[in-house]
C-alpha positions in Angstrom: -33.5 0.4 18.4 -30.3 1.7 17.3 -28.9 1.5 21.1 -30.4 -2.3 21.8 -28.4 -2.8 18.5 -25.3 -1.2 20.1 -25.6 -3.0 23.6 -26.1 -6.4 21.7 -22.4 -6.0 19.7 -21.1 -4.9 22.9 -22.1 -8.3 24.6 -21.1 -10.2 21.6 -17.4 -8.3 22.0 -16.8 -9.3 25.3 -18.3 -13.0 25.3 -15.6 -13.0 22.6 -12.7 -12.3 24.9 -10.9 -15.3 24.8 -11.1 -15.3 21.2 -9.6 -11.7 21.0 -6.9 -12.8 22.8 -6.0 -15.3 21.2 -6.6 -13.3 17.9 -3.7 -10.9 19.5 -1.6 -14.1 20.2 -1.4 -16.0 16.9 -0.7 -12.4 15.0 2.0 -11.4 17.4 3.8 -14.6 17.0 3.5 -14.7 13.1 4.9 -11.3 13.4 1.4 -9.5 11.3 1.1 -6.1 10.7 0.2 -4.4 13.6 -2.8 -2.8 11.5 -4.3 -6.3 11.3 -4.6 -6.5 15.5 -8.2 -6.1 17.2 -7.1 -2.6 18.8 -10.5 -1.0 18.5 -11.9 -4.2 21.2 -8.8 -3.1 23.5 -9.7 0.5 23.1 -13.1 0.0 23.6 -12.3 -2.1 26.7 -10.1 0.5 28.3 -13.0 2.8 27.5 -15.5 1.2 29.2 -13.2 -0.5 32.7 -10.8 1.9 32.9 -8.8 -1.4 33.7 -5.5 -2.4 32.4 -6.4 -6.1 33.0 -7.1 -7.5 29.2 -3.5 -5.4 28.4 -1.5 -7.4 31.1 -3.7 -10.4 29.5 -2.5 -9.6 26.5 0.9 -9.4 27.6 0.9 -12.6 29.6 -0.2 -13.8 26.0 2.7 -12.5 23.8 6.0 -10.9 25.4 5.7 -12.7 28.5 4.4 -15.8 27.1 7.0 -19.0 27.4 6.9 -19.5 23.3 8.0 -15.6 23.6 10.8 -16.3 25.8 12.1 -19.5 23.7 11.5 -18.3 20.4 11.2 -14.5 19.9 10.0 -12.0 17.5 12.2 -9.5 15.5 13.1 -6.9 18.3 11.9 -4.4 16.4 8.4 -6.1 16.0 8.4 -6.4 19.7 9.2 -2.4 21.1 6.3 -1.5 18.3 3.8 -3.7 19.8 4.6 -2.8 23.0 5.1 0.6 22.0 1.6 0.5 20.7 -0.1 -1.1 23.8 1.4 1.6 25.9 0.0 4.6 23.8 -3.8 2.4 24.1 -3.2 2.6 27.6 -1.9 6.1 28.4 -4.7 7.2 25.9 -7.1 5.6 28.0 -5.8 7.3 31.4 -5.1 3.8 32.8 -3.1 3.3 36.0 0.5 2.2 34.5 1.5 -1.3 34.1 4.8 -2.1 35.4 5.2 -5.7 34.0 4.6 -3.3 30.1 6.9 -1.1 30.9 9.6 -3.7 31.9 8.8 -5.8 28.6 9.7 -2.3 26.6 12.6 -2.1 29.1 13.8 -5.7 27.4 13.6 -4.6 23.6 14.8 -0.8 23.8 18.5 -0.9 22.7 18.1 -4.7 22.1 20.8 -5.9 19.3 18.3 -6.4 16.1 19.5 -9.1 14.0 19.1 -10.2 10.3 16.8 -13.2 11.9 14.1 -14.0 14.0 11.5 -16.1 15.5 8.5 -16.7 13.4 5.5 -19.5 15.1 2.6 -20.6 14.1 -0.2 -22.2 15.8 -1.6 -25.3 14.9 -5.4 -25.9 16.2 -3.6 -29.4 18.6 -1.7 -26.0 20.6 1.7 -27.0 19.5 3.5 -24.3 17.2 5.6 -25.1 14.7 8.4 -22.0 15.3 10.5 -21.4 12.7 14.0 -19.3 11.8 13.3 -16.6 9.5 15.3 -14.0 7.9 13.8 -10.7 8.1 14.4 -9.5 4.6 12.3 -10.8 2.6 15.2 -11.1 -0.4 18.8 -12.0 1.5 21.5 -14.0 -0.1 20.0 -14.2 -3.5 17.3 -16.0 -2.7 13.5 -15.5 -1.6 14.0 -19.1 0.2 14.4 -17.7 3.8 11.1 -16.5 4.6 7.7 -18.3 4.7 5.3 -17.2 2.0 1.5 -17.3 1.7 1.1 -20.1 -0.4 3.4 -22.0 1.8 0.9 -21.5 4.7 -2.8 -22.3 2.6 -1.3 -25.5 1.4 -0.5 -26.6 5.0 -4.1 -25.5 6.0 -5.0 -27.6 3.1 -3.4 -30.6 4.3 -4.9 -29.7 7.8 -8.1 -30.3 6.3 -7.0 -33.5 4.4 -5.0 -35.1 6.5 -5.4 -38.8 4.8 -4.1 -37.6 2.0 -0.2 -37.9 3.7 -0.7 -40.3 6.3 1.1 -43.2 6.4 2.6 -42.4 2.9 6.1 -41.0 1.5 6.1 -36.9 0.5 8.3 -35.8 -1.1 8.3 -31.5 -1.2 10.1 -29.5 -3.7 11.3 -26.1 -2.9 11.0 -26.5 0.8 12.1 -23.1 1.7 11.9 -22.7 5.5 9.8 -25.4 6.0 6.2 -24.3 7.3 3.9 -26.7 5.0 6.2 -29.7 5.7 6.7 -29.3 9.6 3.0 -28.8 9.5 2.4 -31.9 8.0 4.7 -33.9 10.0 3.2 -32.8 13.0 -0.5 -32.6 11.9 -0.5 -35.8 9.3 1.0 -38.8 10.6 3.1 -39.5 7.1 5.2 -42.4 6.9 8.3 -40.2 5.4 8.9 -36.7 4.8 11.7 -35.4 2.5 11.9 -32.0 2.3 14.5 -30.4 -0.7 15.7 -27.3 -1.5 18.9 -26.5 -3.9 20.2 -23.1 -2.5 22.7 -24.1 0.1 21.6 -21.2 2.6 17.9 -22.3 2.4 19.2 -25.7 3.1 21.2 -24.8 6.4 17.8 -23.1 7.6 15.6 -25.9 7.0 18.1 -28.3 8.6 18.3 -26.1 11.3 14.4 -25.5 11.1 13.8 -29.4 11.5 15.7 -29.8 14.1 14.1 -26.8 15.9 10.8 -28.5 15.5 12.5 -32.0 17.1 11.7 -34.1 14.1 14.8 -35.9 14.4 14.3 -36.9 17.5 11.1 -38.8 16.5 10.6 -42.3 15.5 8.2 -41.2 13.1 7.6 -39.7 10.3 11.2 -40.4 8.9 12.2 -37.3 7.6 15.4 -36.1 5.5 16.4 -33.1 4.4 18.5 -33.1 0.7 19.7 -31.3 -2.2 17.2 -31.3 -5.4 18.4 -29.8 -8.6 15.6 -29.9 -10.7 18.3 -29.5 -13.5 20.4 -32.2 -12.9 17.9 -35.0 -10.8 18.0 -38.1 -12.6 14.8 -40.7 -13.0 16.9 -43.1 -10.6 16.8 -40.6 -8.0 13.3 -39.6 -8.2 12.0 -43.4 -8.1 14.6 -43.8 -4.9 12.5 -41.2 -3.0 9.1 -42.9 -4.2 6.8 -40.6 -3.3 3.3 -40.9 -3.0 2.4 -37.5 -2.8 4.3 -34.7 -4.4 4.0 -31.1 -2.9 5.3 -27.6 -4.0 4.3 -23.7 -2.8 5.0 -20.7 -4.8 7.5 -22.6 -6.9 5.7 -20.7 -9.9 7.1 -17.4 -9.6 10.2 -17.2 -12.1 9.7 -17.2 -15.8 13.6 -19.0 -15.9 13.0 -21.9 -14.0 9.3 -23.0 -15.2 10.8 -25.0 -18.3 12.9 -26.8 -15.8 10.1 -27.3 -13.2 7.5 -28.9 -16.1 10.2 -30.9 -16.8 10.7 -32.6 -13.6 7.5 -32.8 -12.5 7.1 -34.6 -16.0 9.4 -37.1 -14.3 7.8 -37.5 -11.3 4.4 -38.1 -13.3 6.4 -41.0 -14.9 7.9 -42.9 -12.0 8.0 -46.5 -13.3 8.3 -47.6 -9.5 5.0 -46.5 -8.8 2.1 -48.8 -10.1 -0.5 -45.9 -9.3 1.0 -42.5 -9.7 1.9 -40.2 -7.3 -0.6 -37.2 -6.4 1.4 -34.0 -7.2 -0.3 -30.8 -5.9 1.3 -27.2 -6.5 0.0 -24.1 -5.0 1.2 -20.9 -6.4 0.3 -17.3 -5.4 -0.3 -15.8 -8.9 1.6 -12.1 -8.9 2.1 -12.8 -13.0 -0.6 -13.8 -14.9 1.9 -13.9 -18.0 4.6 -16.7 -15.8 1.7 -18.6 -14.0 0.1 -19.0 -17.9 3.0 -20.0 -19.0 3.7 -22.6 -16.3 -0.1 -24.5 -17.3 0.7 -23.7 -21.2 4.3 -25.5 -20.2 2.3 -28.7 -18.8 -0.1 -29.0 -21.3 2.7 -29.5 -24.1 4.5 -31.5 -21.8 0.6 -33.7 -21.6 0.7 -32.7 -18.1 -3.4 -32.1 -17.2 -4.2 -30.5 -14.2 -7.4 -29.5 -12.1 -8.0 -26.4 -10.1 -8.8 -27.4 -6.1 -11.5 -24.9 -4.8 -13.3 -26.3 -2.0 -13.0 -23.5 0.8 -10.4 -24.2 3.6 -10.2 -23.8 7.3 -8.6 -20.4 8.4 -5.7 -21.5 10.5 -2.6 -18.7 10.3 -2.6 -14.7 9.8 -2.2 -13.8 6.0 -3.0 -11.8 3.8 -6.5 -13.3 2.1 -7.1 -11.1 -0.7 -3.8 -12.5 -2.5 -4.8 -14.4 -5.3 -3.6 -18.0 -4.4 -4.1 -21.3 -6.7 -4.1 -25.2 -5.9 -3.9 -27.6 -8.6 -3.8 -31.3 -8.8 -1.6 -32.6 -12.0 -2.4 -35.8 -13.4 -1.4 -37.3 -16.9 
């Protein structure tokens, strides 16, 4: 019983080989720990053939890839994962792979810089690639590099599309850009404005929207400006009008809650508006003391809100035990 048992996983593993590798390809491309790849199928699969084809499938899958070629890992990400494929194979006493070995021959001594390539794969194909900074604090700010929230509210809006098409959106705290490029790719909105206030983040999402050619297209119209939630005025808000108001891991700073309530109380008061925009904020909660503060914040402020839990479609690689939070506010 126990080997029928055995024999039946075994055949469930390898009728799952395209979905392995594509499990290799949308981690290697958002750059996961290398723990989080399916290296017990490959070393199961060297075990059993004795072949290095799923490796050079793997490969023609990541580093040799075209997305691979245009917009590239961290080097140092890249000789580890080859680095690590190698070891599989020579563990497995495979015959040597020449197209590996020249991949490894690309990265070893390779110039590592303080950015890279980041993509992620949307379920149409396309990738939305993006310009990261490897650190995950540089410059003073934690606005250069995609964050987990960032990616469950896009899958959100991947599962709710009509909630941004053919409307105005107006995101605070853009950061790099991932929920918003998503969106403008996935949800057919009418107008996208993303906004930032530290001038380096700005410069990357520019540069991170014009990666992703959504200048170049008709539609959505999208703009990239400066938002200082301390200084933006009613006038400006209304200009925007925004139907839909979106923020990710905003929450994270005890200093600038009192100015976030503050603005979103704005927003929440837009006189141009005859029905309210929908404002959703998803935070990942790594202070219970600042995230309890933010909802005691909107309550004073009459700001009521309502926790989102309906499950959501697993679309990127994060980390799934973080305790993340979307809420609706409403008045």
């Amino acid at each position: 019983m126990a080997h029928s048992e055995q024999n039946r996983t075994l055949d469930r593993e390898v009728n799952d080989y395209p979905g392995i590798l594509q499990k290799f390809q949308v981690s290697f491309f958002a750059m996961c720990r290398l723990v989080s790849f399916p290296w017990t199928f490959l070393e199961k699969d060297l075990e059993r053939n004795k072949s290095s084809d799923l490796i050079f499938d793997i490969l023609k899958q990541t580093c040799l890839h075209p997305l691979c070629q245009k917009f590239p890992p961290s080097v140092r990400f890249r000789r580890l994962f080859l680095s690590e494929l190698i070891k599989q194979q020579e563990a497995a006493g495979c015959d040597p792979l020449d197209e590996l070995y020249d991949a490894l021959a690309v990265v070893v001594g390779a110039e590592e810089k303080s950015e890279c390539y980041k993509s992620y794969l949307l379920p149409s194909g396309d990738a939305v690639s993006l310009l990261e900074n490897i650190a995950l604090i540089s410059e003073g700010t934690t606005g250069l590099v995609t964050w987990e929230a960032a990616l469950y509210l896009a899958e959100w809006a991947l599962d709710h599309q009509q909630t941004f098409t053919g409307r105005t959106i107006l995101e605070l705290g853009s950061g790099v850009g991932l929920t918003g490029i998503t969106i403008c790719r996935s949800c057919s909105p009418n107008r996208f404005v993303f906004s930032d206030c530290h001038p380096s983040v700005l410069q990357k999402l520019q540069n991170n929207v014009e990666l992703n050619s959504l200048t170049k297209r008709e539609t959505p119209e999208v703009s990239v400006e400066e938002l200082d939630w301390r200084a933006v005025t009613q006038e400006k808000i209304e200009q925007i009008g925004a139907d839909v108001v979106i923020a990710a891991d905003v929450v994270y700073d005890p200093d600038v809650v009192e100015t976030l309530v503050e603005l979103l109380s704005k927003i929440l008061k837009c006189s141009s508006h005859t029905v309210l925009p929908e404002v959703l904020i998803c935070s990942t909660i790594r202070n219970q003391t600042t995230y309890s503060g933010f909802k005691q914040q909107l309550e004073t402020s009459g700001i009521r809100h309502r926790v989102i839990t309906e499950p959501i479609s697993h679309v990127f690689p994060y980390n799934r035990d973080s305790d993340i939070e979307l809420i609706q506010l409403y008045t």
